[in-house]
N, C-alpha and C positions, 0 to 999 in steps of 0.2 A: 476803859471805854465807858462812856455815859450811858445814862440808860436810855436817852431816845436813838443815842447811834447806834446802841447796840437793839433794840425797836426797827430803824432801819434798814439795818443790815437783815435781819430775820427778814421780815415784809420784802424786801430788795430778792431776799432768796427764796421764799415760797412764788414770791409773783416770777421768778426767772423760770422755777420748774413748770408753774403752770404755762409761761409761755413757751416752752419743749415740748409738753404737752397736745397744748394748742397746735402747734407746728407741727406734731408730728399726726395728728390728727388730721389735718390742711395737707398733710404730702402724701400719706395713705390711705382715710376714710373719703377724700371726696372727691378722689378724682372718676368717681362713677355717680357723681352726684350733681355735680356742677360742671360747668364749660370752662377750657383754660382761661378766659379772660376772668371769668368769676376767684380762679382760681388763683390768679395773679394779685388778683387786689386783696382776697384772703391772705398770702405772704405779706404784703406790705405793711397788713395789719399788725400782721405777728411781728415783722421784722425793727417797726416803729415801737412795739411793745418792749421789745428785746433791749434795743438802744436804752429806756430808758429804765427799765430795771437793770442794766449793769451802770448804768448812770448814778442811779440811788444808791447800789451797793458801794460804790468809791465813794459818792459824796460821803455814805456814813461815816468810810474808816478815814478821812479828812480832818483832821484835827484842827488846822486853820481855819477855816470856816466856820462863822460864828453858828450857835445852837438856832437865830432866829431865822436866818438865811437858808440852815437846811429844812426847818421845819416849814417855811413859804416855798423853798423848790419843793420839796418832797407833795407837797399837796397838788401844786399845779403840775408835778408831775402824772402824780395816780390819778386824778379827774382827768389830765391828758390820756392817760393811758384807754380808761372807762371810754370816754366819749372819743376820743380818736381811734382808736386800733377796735374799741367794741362795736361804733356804730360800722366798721369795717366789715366785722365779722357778719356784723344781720344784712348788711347789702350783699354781702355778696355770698349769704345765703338764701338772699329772696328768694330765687326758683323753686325751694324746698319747705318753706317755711307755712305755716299754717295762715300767717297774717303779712302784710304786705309792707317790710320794710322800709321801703324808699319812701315815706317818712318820715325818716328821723333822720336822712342824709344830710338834712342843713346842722347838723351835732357836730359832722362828720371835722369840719372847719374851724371848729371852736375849739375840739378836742386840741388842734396844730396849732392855732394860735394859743391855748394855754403850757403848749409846750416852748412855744417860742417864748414868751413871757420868763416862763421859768428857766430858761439858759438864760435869758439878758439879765433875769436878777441877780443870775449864779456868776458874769460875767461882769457885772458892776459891783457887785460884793467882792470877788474877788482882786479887784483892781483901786478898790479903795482900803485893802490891809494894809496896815501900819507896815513899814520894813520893820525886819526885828533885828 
């Protein structure tokens, strides 16, 4: 395994436990905190974060995929992740919050579209490999 997939793969697996974490935090600490619908788009956050840390973690152990490919998905993924599933986490902990999130909700759309990004590169890389 090369050193950035094996890089990866680590990062793939700390960001999965944190987002169990996260999750399990979102299904036991707040539901006396927040309202179900706060509570809903907290999951989505998580659940969006989950996708693509097990996303990273295959892309690692992918041999085919060249090293420059994983390393343009792997970015747009984790700034996905930061700005998608995090600006999640502060809306839809406004209610509790000391400062007034819904703010940073226009992130919220950037975080998806640099996710989208980063599957159509992974999806046009992958469709331009050489047969072997």
């Amino acid at each position: 395994m090369k050193d950035f997939d094996k890089n990866m793969v680590v990062t793939a697996a700390f960001l999965t436990a944190v987002t169990i974490a996260i999750g399990a935090f979102g299904a036991h600490g707040l539901k006396k905190l927040v309202d179900a619908s706060a509570l809903v788009t907290f999951e989505t956050g998580v659940r969006y974060q989950m996708y693509h840390c097990l996303a990273l973690f295959a892309l690692g152990c992918a041999p085919v995929i060249s090293l420059k490919t994983k390393k343009i998905v792997f970015w747009f993924f984790v700034v996905g992740i930061l700005f998608f599933s995090g600006s999640i986490y502060l809306l839809s902990l406004n209610n509790v919050l000391p400062f007034n999130s819904a703010k940073i909700g226009f992130i919220t759309p950037i975080g998806g579209l640099l996710f989208i990004i980063g599957w159509a590169w992974l999806g046009i890389s992958v469709i331009s490999l050489k047969k072997q």
